[in-house]
Backbone as CSV, one residue per row, in Angstrom:
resi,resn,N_x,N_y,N_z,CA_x,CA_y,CA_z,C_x,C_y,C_z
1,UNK,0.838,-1.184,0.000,0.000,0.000,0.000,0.884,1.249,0.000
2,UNK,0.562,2.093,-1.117,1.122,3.656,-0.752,0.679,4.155,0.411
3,UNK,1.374,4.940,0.851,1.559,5.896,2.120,1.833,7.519,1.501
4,UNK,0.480,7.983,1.516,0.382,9.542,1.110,0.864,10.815,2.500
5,UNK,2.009,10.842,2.357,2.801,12.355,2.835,2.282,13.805,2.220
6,UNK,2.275,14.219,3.412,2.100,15.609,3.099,2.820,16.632,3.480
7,UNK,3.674,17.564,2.745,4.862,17.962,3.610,3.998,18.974,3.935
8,UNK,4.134,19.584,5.183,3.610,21.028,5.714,4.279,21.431,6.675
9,UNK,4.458,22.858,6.757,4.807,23.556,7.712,3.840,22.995,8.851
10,UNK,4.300,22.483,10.171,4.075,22.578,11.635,3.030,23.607,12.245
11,UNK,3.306,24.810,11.852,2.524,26.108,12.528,1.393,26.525,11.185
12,UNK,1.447,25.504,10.430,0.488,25.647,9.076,-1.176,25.089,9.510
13,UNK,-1.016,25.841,10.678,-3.268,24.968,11.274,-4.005,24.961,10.061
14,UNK,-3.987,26.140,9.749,-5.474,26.699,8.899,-4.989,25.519,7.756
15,UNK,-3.886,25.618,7.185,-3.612,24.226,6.025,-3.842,23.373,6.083
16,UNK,-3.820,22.679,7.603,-3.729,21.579,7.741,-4.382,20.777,8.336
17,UNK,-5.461,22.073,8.937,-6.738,21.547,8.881,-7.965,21.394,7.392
18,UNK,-7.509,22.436,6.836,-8.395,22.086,5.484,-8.175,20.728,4.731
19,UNK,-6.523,20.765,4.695,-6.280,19.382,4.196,-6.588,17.716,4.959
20,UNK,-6.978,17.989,6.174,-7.596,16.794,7.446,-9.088,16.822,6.618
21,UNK,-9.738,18.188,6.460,-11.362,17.606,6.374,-11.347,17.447,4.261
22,UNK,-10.723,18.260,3.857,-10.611,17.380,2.068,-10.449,16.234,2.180
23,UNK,-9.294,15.707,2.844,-8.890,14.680,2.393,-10.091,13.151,3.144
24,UNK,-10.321,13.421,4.268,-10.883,12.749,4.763,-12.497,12.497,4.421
25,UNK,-12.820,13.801,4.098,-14.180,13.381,3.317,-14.273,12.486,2.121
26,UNK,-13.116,12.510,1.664,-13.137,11.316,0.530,-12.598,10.362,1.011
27,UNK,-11.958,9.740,2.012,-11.452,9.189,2.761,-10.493,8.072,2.279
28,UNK,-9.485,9.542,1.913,-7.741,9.085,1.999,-6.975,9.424,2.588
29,UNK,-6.016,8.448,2.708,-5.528,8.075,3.990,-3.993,8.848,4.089
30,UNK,-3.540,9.330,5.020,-2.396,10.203,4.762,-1.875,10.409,6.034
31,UNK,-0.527,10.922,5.704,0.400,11.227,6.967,0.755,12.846,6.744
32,UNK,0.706,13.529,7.470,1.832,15.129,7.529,3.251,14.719,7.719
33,UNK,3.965,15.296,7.261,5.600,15.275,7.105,6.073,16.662,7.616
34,UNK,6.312,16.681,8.678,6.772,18.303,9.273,8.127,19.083,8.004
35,UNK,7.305,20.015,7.532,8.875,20.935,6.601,9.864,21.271,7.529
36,UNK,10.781,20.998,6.459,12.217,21.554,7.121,12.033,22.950,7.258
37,UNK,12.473,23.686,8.139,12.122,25.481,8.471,13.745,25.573,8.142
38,UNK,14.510,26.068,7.042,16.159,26.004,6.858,16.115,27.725,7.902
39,UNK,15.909,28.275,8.106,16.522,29.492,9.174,16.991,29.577,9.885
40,UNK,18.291,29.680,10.035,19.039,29.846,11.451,19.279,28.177,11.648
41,UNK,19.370,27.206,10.266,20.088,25.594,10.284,20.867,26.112,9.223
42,UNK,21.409,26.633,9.074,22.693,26.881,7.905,24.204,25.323,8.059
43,UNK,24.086,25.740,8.965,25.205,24.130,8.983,24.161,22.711,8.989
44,UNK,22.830,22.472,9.332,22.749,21.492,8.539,22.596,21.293,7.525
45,UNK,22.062,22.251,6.332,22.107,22.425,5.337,23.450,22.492,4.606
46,UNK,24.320,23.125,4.982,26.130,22.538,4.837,26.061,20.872,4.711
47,UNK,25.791,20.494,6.078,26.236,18.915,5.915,25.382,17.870,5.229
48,UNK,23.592,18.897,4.669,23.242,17.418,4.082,23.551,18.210,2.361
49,UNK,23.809,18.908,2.200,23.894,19.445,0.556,24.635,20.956,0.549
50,UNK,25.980,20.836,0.696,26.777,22.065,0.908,26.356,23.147,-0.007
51,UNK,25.934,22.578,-1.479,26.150,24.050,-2.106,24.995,24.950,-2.327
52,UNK,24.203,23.766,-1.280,22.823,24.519,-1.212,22.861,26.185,-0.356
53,UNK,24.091,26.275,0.427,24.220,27.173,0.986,24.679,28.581,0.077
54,UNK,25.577,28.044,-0.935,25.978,29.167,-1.734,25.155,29.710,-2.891
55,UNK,23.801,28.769,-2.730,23.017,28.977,-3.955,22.398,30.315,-4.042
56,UNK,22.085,31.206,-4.794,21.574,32.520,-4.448,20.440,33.022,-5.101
57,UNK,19.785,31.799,-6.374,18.703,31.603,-6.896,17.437,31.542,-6.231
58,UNK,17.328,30.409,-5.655,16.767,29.899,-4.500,15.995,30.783,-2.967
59,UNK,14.476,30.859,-2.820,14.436,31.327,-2.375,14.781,30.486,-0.273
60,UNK,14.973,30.965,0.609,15.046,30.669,1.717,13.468,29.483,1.559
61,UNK,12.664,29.549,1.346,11.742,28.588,1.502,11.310,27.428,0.385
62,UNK,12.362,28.063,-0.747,12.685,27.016,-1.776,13.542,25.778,-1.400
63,UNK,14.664,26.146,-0.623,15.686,25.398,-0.043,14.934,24.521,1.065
64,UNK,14.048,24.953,1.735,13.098,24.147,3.010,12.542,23.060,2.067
65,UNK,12.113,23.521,1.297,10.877,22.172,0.410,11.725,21.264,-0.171
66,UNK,13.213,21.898,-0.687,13.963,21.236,-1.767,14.847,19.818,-0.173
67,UNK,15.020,20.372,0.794,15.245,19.563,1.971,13.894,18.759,2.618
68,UNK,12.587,19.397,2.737,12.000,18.567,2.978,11.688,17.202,2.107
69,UNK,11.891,17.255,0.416,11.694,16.350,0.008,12.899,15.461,0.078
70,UNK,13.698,15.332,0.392,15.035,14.969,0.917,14.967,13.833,1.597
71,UNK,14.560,14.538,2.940,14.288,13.917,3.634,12.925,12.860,4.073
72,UNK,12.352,13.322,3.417,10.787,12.291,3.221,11.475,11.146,2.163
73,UNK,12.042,11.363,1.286,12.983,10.506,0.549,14.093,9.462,1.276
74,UNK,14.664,9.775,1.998,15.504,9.238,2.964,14.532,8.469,3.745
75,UNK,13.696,9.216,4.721,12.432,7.981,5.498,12.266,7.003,4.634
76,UNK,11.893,7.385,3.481,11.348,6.021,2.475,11.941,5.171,2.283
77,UNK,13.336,5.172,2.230,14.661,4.542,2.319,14.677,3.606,3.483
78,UNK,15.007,4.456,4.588,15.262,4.147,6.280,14.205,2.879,6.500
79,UNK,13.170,2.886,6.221,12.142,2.305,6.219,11.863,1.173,5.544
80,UNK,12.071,1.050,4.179,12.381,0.311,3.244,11.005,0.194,2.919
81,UNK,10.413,1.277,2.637,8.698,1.499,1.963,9.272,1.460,0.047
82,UNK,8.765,0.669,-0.588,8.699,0.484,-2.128,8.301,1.913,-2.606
83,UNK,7.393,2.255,-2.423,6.775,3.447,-2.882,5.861,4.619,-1.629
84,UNK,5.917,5.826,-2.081,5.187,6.742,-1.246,4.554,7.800,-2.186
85,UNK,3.729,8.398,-1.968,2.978,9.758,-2.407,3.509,10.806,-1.874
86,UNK,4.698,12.078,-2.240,4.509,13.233,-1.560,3.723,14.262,-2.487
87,UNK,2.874,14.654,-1.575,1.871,16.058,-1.708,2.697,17.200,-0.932
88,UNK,2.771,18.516,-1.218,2.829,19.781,-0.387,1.830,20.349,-0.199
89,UNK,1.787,21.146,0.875,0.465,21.662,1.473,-0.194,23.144,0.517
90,UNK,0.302,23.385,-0.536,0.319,24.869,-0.779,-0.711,24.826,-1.896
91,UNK,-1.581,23.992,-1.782,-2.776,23.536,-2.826,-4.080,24.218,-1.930
């Protein structure tokens, strides 16, 4: 069975409650994936993708999503899940 992720910001209620009663009225089944917040983590962002630091394209909350999928990627790994669904909350 897939396992539908949803990355969202933590302090994202109003999101994440809309996305609890959408999703559930049709009733699929899903997990939240807390976003990476990169502000004031500059060295972990060094140690999981250095040149993400020198990038200057990129906005500060581009780099959060581009790490949160990272790491929801890595769980999937850690875990040894075949497949997963990531959704972001910004729908």
């Amino acid at each position: 069975m897939v396992t539908n992720y949803i990355i969202s910001l933590i302090s994202a209620d109003i999101r994440r409650s809309h996305i609890n009663k959408e999703f559930s009225s049709k009733n699929i089944k899903f997990e939240f994936f807390d976003a990476f917040q990169p502000l004031g983590k500059e060295n972990i962002i060094e140690n999981i993708l250095p040149q993400l630091n020198k990038n200057t394209v990129l906005t500060v909350g581009e780099k959060g999503c581009l790490i949160s999928h990272l790491l929801l990627w890595q769980k999937c790994i850690d875990e040894d899940m075949p497949y997963i669904s990531i959704l972001s909350n910004n729908f």
